[in-house]
C-alpha positions in Angstrom: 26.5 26.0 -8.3 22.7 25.9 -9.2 23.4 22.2 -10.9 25.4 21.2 -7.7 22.5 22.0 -5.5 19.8 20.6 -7.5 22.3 17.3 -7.1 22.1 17.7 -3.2 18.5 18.5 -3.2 17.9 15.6 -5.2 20.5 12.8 -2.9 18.7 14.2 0.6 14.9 13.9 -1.3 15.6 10.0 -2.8 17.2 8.7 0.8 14.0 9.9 2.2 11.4 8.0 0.3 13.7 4.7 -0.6 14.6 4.3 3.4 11.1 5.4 4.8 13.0 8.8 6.7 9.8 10.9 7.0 10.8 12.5 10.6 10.0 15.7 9.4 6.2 14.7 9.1 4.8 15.0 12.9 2.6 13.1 14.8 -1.2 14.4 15.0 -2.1 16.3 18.3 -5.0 13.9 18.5 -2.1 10.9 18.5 0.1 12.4 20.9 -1.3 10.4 24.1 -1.1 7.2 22.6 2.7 8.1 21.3 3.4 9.1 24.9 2.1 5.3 25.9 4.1 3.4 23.6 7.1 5.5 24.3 6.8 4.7 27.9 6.2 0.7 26.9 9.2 0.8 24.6 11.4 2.5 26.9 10.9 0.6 30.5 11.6 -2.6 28.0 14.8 -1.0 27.3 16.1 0.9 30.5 14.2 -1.5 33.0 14.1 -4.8 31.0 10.1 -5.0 31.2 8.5 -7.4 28.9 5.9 -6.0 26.9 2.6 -6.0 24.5 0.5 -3.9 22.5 -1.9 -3.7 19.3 -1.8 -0.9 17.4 -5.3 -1.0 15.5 -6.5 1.5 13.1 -8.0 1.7 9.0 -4.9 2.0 6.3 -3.9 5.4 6.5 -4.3 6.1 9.8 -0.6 6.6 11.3 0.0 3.6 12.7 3.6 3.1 11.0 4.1 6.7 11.7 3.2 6.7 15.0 5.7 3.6 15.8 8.7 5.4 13.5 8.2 8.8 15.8 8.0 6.1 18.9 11.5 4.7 17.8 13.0 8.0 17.0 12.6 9.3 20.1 13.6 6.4 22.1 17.2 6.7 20.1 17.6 9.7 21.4 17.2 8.5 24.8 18.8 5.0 25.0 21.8 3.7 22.8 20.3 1.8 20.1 24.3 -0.3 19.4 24.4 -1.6 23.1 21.3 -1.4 24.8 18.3 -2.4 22.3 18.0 -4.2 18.8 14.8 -3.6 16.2 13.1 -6.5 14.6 10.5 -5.4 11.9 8.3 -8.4 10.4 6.2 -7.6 7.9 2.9 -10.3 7.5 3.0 -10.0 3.6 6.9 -10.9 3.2 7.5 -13.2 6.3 5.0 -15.9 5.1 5.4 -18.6 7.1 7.2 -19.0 10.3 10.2 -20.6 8.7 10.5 -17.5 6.7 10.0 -15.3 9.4 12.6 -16.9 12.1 15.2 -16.2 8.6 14.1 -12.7 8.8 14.9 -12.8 12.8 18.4 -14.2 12.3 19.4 -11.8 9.6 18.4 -8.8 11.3 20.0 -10.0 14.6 23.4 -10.5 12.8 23.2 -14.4 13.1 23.4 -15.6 10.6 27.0 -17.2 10.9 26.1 -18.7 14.5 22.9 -20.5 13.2 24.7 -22.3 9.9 25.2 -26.0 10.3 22.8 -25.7 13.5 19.7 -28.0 13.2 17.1 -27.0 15.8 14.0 -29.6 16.3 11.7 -26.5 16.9 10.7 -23.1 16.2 10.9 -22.4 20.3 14.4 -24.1 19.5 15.6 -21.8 17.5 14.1 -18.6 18.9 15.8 -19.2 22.4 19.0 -19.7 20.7 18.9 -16.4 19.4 17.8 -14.7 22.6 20.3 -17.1 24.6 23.2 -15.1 21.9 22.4 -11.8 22.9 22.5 -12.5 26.7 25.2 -11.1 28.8 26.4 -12.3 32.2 23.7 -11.0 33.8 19.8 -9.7 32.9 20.1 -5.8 33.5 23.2 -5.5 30.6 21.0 -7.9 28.7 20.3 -6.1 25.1 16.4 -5.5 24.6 14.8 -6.7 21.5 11.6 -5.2 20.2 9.5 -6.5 17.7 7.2 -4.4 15.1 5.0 -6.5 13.2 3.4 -4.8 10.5 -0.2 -6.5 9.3 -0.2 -8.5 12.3 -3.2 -10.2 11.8 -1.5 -12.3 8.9 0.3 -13.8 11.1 -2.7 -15.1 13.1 -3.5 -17.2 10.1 0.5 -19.4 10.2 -0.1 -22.9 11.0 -0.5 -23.3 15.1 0.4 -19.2 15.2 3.6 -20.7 15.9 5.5 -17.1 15.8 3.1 -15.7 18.1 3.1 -18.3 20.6 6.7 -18.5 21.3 6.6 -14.4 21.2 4.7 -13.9 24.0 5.5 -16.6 26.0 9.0 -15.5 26.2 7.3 -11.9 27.3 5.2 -13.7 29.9 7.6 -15.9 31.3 10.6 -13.2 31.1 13.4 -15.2 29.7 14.7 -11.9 27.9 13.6 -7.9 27.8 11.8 -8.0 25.1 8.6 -5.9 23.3 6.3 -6.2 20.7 4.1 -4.2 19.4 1.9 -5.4 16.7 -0.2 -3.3 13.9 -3.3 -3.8 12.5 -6.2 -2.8 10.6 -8.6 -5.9 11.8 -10.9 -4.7 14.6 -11.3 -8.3 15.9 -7.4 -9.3 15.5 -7.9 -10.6 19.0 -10.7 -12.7 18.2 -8.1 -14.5 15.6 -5.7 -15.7 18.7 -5.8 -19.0 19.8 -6.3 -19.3 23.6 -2.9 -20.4 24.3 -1.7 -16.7 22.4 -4.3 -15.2 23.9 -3.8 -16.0 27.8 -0.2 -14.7 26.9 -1.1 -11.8 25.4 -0.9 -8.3 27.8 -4.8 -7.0 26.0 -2.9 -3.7 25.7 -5.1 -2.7 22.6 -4.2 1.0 21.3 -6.9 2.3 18.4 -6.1 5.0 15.8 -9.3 5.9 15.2 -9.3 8.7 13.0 -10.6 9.2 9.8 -7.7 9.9 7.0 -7.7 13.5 6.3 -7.3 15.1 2.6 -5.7 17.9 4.0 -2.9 16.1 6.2 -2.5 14.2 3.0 -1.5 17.5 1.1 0.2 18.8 4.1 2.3 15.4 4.0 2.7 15.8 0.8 4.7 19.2 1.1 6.8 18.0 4.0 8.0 14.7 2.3 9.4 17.3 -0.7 10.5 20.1 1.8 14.2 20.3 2.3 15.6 21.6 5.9 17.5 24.6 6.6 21.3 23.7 5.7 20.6 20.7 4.5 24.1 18.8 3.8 25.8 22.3 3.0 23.0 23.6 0.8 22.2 27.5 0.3 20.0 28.9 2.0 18.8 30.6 -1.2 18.2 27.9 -3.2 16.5 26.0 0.6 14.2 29.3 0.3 13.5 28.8 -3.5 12.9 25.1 -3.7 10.4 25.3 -0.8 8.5 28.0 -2.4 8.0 25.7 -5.9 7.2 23.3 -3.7 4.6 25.0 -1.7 3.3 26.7 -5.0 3.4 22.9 -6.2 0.6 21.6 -3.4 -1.7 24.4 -4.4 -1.6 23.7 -7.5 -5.6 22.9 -8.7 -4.0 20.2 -11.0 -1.7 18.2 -8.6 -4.5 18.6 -5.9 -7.0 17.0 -7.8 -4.5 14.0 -9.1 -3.6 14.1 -5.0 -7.6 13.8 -4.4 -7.8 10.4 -6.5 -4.9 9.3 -5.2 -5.7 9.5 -1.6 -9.7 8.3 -2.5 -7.3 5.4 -4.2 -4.8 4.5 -1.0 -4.2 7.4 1.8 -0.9 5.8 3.1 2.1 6.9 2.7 4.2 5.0 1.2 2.1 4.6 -1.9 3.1 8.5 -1.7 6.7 7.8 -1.0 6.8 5.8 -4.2 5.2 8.4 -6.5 7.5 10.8 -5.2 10.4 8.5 -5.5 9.3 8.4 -9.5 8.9 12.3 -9.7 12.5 13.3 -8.0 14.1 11.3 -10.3 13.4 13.6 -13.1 15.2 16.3 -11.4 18.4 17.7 -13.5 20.6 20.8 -14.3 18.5 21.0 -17.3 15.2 20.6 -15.0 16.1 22.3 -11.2 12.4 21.9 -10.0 9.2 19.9 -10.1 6.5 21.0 -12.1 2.7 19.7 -12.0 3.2 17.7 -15.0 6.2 15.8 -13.0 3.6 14.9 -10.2 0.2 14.2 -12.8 2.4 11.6 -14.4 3.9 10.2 -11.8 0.7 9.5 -10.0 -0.5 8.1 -13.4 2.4 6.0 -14.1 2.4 4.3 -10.3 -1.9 4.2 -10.2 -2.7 3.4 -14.2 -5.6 0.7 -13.8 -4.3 -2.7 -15.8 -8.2 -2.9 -17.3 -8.0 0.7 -18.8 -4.5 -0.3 -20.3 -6.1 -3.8 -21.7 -9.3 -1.9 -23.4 -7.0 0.1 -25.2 -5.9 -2.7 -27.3 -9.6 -3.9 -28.2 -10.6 -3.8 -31.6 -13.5 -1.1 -32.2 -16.2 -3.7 -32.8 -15.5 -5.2 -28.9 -15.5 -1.6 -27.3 -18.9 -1.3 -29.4 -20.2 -4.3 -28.0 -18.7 -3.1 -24.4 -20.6 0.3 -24.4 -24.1 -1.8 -25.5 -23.2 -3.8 -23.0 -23.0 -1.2 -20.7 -26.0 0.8 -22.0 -28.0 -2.1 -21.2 -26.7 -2.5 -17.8 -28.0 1.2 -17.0 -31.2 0.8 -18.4 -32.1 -2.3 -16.6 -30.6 -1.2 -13.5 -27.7 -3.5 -13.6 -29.4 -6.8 -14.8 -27.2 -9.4 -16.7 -27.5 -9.2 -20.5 -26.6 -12.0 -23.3 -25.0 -11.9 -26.6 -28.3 -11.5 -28.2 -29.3 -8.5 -26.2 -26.1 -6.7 -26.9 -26.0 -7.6 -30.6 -29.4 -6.1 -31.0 -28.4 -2.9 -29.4 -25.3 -3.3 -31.8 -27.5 -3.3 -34.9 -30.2 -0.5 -33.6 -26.8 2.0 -33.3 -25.5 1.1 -36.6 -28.7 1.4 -38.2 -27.8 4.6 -40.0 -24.0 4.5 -39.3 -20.7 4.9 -42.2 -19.5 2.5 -40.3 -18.6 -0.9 -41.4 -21.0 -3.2 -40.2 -20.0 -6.8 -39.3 -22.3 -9.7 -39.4 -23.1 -12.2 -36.3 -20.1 -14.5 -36.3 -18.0 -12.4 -35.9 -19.7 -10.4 -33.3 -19.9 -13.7 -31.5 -16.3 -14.1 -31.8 -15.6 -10.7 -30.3 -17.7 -11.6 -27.8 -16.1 -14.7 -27.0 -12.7 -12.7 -26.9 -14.4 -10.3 -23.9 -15.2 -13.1 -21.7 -11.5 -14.5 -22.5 -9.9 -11.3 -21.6 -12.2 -12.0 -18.1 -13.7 -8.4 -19.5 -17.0 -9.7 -19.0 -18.0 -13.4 -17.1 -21.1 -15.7 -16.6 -23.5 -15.4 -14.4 -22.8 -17.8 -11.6 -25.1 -20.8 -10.7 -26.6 -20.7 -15.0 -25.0 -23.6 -16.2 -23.4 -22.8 -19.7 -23.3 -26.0 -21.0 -27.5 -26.3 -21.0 -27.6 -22.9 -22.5 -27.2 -21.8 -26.4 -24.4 -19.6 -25.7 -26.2 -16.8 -27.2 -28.0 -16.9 -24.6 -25.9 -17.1 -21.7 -26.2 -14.0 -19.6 -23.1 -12.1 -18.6 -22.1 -9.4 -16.0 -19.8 -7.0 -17.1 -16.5 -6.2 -15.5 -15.8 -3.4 -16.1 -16.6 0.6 -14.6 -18.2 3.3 -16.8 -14.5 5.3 -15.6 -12.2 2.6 -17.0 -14.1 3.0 -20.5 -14.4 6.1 -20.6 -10.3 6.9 -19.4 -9.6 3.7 -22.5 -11.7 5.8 -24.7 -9.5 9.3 -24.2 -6.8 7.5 -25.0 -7.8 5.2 -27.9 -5.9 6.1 -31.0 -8.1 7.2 -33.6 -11.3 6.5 -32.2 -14.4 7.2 -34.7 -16.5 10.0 -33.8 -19.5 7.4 -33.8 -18.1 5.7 -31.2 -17.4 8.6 -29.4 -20.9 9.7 -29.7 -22.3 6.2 -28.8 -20.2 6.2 -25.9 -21.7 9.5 -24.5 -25.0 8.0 -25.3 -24.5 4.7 -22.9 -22.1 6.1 -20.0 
């Protein structure tokens, strides 16, 4: 029974961070007005067959996509989503271009079949073909469309902000009931209009102001894990159990401080979602709950930094030359450094080292490996060609963090360069 339930628990906890269902998380009270607003927009598109706009702006993090999920949710509930409205989500960093995007428009609409063979001379072609095949016989059993378009200003930057145009006209000029509501974490995204988009545009501008908050993060972080009461047939015992772990799990000092860096990383969501996603999997009859060691390396498996990763596989004589490098750096308040520089600092640390010691040459040739590996780079505006390249001055690109995390982790590491590394970071 226990390994049935643990099977549930997992199915219910996968289908909500693979298909985005996080209706359990709530609005913010300080959101609630703004909710109301869009609700009311969304809903005289659908029942009155208003045409609408809005801009959602607010910092990654914020809510916006939550916000606009509660907003849809609700409006199901109120309107039949199979005969009286149809969703349209565009997203700025898949629908590229407007040719890719119009695709996206057709397949979402169920099209697809109507469209083949059909060459259209223009976007506003093809777009009014699509309205014109969800028309009825007349405009008040005409089905709604509204349009969410996530990172909205990247669609600002399409050649003759084709999509846009053709958007809002058709809301201006009320050819069909449609919506759209637009997100955005650009301040100025109606700076980036051209005036044609513009003097369509309804200047409905709705700004999520708030700061992200640690503590909603860790409260989210509870309620994307938390299962329901009765969920698909489960016992209320094991409901009982599993949200105890799991609210034993959030205090946890180790999965709140992996949490912490996380949300100091990215606060959204569905970075969140994805972790999760990793950590869920796990579960088993041999393993019925999460543990703090499921989360740690999860977070670390989804957030490990590709330069930590690639210092790990340096040779000891480059992560020497690294630390001088970075030694110098903190002495001289972040000044570039050359070869000769760092080689010197080499030599003064392995003055009375065991270590072996390895001549110029091939010192240079590590070094020339680090600017290779784009682990350090060339000052800008010196031209290298003019310059002896033991003296050509480098910046380093790397964070005192990244070495030190490379360092914890470097197999067999000497204790001299352990040493030197507390000495320079």
């Amino acid at each position: 029974m226990a390994s049935n339930c643990t099977d549930i628990c997992r199915s219910i906890l996968l289908e909500r961070m693979v298909f985005n269902n996080h209706s359990n998380i709530t609005v913010p009270d300080e959101f609630l007005e703004h909710k109301n607003y869009v609700f009311n927009l969304l809903k005289s598109t659908v029942q009155n067959g208003e045409n609408n706009s809005a801009l959602l702006i607010g910092p990654g993090g914020s809510g916006k996509t939550l916000l606009i999920n509660s907003v849809l949710t609700d409006l199901e509930a109120v309107c039949d989503l199979e005969k009286d409205y149809v969703v349209i989500k565009l997203h700025g960093f898949f629908q590229t271009d407007d040719r890719i995007a119009i695709q996206e428009i057709t397949r979402q609409l169920f099209l697809e079949e109507e469209t083949a063979g059909r060459a259209f001379g223009s976007f506003s072609e093809n777009l009014n073909f699509l309205l014109d095949s969800l028309k009825m016989a007349d405009r008040k059993k005409a089905k709604s469309i509204i349009f969410i378009i996530d990172e909205f200003d990247q669609f600002c930057q399409h050649k003759n902000q084709t999509l846009l145009y053709n958007l809002f006209d058709v809301c201006q000029s009320a050819q069909a009931p449609m919506a759209v509501i637009g997100l955005t974490r650009r301040m100025d995204a109606i700076s980036l209009f051209e005036k044609r988009v513009r003097s369509r545009f309804s200047h409905r501008q709705i700004y999520l102001l708030v700061k992200p908050d640690f503590t909603r993060y860790t409260e989210a972080f509870a309620h994307l894990l938390r299962l329901l009461n009765a969920s698909r047939g489960l016992k209320a015992v094991y409901v009982r159990s599993w949200n105890k772990s799991i609210e034993d799990l959030a205090q946890d000092p180790l999965v709140e401080g992996s949490l912490k860096k996380l949300f100091n990383l990215n606060p959204k969501l569905r970075l969140l979602q994805n972790i999760l996603l990793v950590a869920v999997c796990r579960l088993g009859q041999s393993h019925p709950f999460l543990s703090s060691k499921d989360i740690v390396s999860a977070i670390e498996s989804q957030t490990t930094d590709c330069k930590t990763l690639q210092l790990q596989g340096l040779s000891v004589l480059e992560l020497q030359l690294l630390l001088c490098m970075k030694y110098l750096d903190k002495i001289y308040f972040g000044e570039p450094c050359n070869y000769e520089m760092a080689f010197f600092e080499y030599t003064k640390q392995m003055k009375n080292s065991s270590m072996q010691k390895f001549d110029r040459q091939i010192a240079m040739k590590a070094m020339e490996h680090l600017e290779t590996l784009e682990l350090i780079r060339p000052v800008e505006g010196i031209s290298s060609s003019k310059v002896q390249k033991e003296f050509v001055v480098y910046n380093i690109l790397i964070t005192s963090e990244q070495l030190t995390a490379a360092l914890s982790k470097y197999p067999n590491l000497p204790t001299e360069v352990k040493q030197l590394a507390d000495t320079c970071l």
